[in-house]
C-alpha positions as CSV (number, residue, x, y, z in Angstrom):
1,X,-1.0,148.6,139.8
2,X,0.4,149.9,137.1
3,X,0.3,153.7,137.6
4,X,1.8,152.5,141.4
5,X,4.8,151.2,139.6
6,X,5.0,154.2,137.3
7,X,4.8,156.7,140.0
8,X,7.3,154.2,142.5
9,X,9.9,155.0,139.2
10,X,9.3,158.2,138.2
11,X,10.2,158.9,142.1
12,X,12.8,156.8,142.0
13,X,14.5,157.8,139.0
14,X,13.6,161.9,140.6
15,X,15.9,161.3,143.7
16,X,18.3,159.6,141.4
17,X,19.2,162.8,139.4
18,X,18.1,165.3,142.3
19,X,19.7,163.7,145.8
20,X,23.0,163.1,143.9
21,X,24.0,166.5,143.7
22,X,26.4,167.4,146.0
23,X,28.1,170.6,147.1
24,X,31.9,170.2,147.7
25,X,33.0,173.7,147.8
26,X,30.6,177.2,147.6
27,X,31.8,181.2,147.4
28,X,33.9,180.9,145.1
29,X,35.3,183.9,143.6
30,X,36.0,183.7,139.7
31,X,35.6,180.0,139.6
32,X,37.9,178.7,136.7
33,X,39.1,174.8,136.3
34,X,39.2,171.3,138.0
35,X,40.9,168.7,137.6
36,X,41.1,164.8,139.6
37,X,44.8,163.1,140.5
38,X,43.3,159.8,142.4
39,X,40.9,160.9,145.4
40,X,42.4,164.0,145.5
41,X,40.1,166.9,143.5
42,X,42.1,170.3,142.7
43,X,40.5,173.6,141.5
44,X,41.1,176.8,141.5
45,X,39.7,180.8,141.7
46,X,40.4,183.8,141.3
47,X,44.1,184.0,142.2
48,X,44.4,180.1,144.2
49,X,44.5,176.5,144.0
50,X,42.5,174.6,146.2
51,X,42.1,170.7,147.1
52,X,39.9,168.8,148.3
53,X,40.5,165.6,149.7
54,X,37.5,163.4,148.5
55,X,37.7,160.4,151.0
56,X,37.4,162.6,153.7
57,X,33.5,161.8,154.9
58,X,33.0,165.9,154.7
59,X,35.2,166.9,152.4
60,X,36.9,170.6,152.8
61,X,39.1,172.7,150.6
62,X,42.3,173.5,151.3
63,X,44.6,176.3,150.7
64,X,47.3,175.3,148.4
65,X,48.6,178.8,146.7
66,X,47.6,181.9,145.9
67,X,49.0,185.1,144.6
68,X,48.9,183.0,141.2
69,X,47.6,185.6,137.7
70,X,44.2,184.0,137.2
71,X,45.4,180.4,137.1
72,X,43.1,178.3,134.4
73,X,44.0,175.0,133.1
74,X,45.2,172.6,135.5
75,X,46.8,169.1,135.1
76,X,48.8,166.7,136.9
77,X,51.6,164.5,135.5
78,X,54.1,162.5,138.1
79,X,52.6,164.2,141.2
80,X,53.3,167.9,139.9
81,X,50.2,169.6,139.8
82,X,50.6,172.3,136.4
83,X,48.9,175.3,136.4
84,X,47.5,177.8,133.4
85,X,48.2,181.4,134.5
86,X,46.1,183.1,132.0
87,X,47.3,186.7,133.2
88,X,50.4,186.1,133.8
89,X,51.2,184.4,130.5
90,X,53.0,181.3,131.8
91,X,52.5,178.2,132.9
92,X,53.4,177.0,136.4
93,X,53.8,174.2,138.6
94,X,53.4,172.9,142.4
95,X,55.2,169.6,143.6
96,X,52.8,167.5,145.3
97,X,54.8,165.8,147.8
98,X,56.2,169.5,148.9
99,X,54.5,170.0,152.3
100,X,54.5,173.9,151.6
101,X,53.3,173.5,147.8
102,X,55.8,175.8,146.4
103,X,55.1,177.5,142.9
104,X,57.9,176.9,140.4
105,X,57.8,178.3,136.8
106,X,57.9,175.5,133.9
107,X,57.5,178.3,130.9
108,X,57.3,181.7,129.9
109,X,55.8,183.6,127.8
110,X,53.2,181.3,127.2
111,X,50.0,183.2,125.7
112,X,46.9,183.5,127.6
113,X,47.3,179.6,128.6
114,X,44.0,178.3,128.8
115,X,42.8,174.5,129.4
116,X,45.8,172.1,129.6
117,X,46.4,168.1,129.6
118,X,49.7,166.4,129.3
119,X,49.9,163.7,126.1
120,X,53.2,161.7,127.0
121,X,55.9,163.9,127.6
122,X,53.8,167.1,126.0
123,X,51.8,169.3,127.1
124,X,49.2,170.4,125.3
125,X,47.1,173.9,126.2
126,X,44.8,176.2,124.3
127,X,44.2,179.6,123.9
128,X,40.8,181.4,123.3
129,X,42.0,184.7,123.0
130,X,44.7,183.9,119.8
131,X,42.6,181.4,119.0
132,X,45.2,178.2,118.4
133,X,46.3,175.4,120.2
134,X,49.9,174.8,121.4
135,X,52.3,172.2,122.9
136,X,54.9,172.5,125.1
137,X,57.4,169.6,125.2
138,X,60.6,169.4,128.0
139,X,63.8,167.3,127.1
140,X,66.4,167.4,129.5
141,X,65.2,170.9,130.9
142,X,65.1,172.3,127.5
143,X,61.9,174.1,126.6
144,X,60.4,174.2,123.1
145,X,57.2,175.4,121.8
146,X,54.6,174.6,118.3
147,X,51.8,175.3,117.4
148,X,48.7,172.4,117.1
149,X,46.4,174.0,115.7
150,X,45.3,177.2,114.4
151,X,42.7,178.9,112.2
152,X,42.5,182.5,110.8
153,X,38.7,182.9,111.6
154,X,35.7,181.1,113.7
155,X,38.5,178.9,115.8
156,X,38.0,180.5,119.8
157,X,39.4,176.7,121.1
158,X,38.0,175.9,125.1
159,X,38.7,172.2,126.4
160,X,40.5,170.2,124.7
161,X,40.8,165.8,125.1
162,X,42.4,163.2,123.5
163,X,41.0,160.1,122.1
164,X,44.1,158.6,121.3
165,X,47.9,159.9,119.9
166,X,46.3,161.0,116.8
167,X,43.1,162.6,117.4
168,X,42.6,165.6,119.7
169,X,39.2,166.9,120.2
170,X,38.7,170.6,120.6
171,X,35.9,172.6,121.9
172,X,34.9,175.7,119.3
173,X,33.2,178.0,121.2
174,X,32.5,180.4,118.2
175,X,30.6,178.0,116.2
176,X,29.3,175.5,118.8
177,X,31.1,172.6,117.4
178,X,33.4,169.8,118.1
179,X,36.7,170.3,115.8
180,X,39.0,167.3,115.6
181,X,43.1,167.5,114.6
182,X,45.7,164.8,114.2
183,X,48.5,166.6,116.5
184,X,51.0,164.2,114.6
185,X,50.4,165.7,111.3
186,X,51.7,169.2,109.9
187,X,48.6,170.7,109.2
188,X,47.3,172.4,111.7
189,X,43.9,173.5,110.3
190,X,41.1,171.8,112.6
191,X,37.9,170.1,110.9
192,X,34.4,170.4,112.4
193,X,33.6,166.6,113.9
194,X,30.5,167.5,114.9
195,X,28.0,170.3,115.7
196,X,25.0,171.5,117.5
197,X,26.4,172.4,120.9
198,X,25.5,175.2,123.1
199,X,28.5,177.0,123.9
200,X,31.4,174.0,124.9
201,X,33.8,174.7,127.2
202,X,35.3,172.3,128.8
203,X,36.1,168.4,127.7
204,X,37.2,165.5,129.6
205,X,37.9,162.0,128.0
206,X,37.0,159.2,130.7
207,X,38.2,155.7,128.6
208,X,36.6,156.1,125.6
209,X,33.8,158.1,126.2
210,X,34.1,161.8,126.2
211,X,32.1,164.3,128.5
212,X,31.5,167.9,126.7
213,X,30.4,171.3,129.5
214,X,28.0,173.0,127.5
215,X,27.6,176.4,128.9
216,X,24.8,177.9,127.7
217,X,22.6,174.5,127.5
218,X,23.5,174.4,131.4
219,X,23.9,170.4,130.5
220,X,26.8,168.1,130.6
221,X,26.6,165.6,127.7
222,X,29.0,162.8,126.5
223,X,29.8,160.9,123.4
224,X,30.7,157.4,123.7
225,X,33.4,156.6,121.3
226,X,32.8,152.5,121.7
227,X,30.0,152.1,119.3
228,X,30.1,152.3,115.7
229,X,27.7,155.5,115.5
230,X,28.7,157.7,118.2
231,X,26.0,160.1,119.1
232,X,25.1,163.0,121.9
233,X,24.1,162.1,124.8
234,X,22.4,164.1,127.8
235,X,24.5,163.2,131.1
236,X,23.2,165.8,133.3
237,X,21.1,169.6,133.3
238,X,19.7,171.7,134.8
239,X,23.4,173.6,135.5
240,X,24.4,176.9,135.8
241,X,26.9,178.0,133.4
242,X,29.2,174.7,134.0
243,X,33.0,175.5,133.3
244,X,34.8,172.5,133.5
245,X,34.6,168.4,134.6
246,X,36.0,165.9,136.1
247,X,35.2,162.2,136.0
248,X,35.9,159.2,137.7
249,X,33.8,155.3,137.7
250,X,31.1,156.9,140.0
251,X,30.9,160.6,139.6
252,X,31.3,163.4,137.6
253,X,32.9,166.7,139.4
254,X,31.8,170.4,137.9
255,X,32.9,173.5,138.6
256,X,30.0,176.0,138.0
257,X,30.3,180.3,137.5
258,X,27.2,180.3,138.7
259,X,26.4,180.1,142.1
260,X,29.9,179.6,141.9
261,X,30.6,176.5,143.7
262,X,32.0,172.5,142.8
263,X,29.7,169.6,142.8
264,X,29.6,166.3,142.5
265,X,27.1,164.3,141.0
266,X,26.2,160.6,140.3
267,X,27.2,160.0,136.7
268,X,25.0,157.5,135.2
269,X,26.9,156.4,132.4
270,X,28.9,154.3,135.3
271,X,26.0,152.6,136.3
272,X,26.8,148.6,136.0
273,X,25.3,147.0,132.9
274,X,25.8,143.7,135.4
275,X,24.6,144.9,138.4
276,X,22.5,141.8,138.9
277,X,24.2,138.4,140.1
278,X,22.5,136.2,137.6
279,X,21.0,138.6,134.7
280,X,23.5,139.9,131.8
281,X,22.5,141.8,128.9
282,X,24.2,142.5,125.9
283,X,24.9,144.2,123.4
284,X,25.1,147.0,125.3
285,X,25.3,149.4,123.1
286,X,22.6,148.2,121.0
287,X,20.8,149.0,117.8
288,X,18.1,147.1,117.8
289,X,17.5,144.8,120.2
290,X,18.8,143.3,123.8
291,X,19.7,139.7,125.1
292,X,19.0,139.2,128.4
293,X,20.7,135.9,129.5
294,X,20.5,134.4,133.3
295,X,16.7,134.3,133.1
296,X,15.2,130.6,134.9
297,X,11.4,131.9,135.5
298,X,9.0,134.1,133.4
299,X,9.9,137.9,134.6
300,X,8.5,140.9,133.9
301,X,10.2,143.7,132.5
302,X,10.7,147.8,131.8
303,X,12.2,150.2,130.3
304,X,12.5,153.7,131.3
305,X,14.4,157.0,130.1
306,X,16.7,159.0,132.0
307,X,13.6,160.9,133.6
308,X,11.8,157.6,135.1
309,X,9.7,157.9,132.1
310,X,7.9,154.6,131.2
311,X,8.5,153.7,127.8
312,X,8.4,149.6,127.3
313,X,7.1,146.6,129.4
314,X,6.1,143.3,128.7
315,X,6.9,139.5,130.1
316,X,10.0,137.4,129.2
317,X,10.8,133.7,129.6
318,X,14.5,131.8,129.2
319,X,13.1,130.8,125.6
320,X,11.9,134.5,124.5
321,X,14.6,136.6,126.3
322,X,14.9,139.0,123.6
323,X,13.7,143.2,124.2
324,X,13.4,144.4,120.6
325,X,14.6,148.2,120.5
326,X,15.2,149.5,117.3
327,X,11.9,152.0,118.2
328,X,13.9,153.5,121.2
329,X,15.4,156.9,120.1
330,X,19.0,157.1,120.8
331,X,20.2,157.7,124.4
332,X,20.3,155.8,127.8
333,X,18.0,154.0,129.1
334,X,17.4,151.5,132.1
335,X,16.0,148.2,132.2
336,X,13.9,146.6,135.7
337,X,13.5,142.8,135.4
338,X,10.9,142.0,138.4
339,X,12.7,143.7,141.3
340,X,16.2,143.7,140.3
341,X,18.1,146.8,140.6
342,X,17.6,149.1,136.9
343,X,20.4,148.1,134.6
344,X,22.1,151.0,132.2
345,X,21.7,150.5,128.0
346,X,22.4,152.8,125.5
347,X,20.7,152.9,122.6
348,X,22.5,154.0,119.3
């Protein structure tokens, strides 16, 4: 009975990560960024923007511009969509609510504009080439320009992500690390946060956890930034040469080089730690050990990892309702209690 149950999860947990990949958009030429403004997904390649309209029950792409100089970063801010011409050294912008989508110039020269993301009323953007970041900040249709941060050697800065007002996260692509500024400070010499990355490229803060494109691992992992000991996490692998990501409660969005397409896939960090009606477990993250309140009956229970492996199981009542942990490695993990649908932990 029990290698039935094991194989009924390990299948489960096999469509899980394999069914939820979906293709939005394929043949794309020069693939570069994405990014989400409500159920609306924009991208672009080579020398255009696209959209794509994701409550449409087969979403399309549409046309929005082209003719741009290898547009990059992309960002939205009061339903203008800003746009990172690389080539053409400037940053541009298309008004949302314009039925023909017109491209308007916000700034020039703006070197090699890379990712981008509005803080406030700046706009932040980095560029790989000089290796710095840089804001941008508009007041009363006056432009002005400074420098973020900077560094003479090993600094080639990707995605960049806030955490909050005083800490920006940066993705160095020359020494597979995550560097870390205060952008309200006057330094502007980045520190290494952490390291150990293949190749990150592009970042995306969703609440307080942050997402991190590792090229070269093909994998998109994530740091949650709610626990006391933030860690690595593996969100999803088995890419090819990811680029950039998008997030929202359900799904994460990647734009890939290679085959060149968008996707979407189930993101599992969403998954409801209360997806039961009566069962609640907490802490959740945990270090050691989980409560699991709501139980009337004896129940059985497991644990698996993210691959449908097996790794705990054992009987609980209302009077012994606690799953000691502290053995689990850290990561995610997903308790079954009899037939109730697996609930998401993470393990520091």
């Amino acid at each position: 009975m029990k290698k039935i149950i094991l194989v009924l999860l390990l299948l489960f947990f096999s469509l899980k990560s394999s069914s939820q990949i979906v293709e939005l958009a394929t043949g794309l030429v020069d693939p570069g960024r994405i990014t989400l403004n409500g159920t609306d997904l924009y991208y672009t390649d080579d020398d255009n923007v696209f959209k794509i309209d994701l409550l449409e029950t087969n979403p399309t792409s549409q046309l929005l511009a082209s003719g741009l100089d290898n547009p990059n970063g992309l960002t939205v801010k009061d339903n203008e969509l800003y746009i990172a011409e690389f080539d053409g050294y400037r940053i541009s912008k298309i008004n949302l609510n314009d039925p023909n989508y017109t491209v308007q110039l916000v700034s020039e020269p703006i070197n090699r504009p890379n990712f981008m993301l509005w803080r406030g009323d700046e706009l932040f953007w980095s560029n790989n080439t000089s290796s710095y970041v840089g804001k941008l900040t508009i007041n009363e249709g006056n432009v002005s320009t400074d420098l973020v941060a900077a560094a003479t050697s090993g600094f080639t800065p990707f995605g960049i992500a806030f955490l909050n007002d005083t800490t920006l996260y940066i993705a160095n692509y020359s020494t597979n690390t995550l560097d870390v500024i205060n952008p309200t400070e006057q330094s502007i010499t980045p520190t290494q946060f952490m390291t150990g990355f293949q190749k990150p490229f592009g970042l995306r803060m969703y609440g307080t956890t942050l997402y991190i494109v590792e090229q070269d691992a093909g994998k998109i992992s994530a740091i949650d930034f709610s626990v006391s000991n933030p860690s690595v996490i593996d969100v999803l692998t088995g890419l090819n040469k990811p680029l950039d990501i998008e997030v929202d409660d359900n799904y994460l969005y990647i734009i890939e080089e290679n085959p060149n397409r968008v996707i979407r896939s189930g993101n599992i960090l969403s998954v409801n730690e209360f997806d039961n009606d009566n069962l609640r477990i907490h802490p959740n993250p945990t270090n050691d050990k989980l409560t699991i309140n709501g139980i009337k009956n004896p129940i059985k229970y497991s644990i698996t990892d993210i691959s449908g492996k097996l790794i705990l199981e054992g009987n609980l009542t209302n009077f012994e309702n606690i799953i000691e942990v502290i053995e689990l490695q850290s990561g995610v993990y997903f308790l079954v209690l009899n037939q109730s649908k697996p609930m998401r932990f993470i393990k520091n």
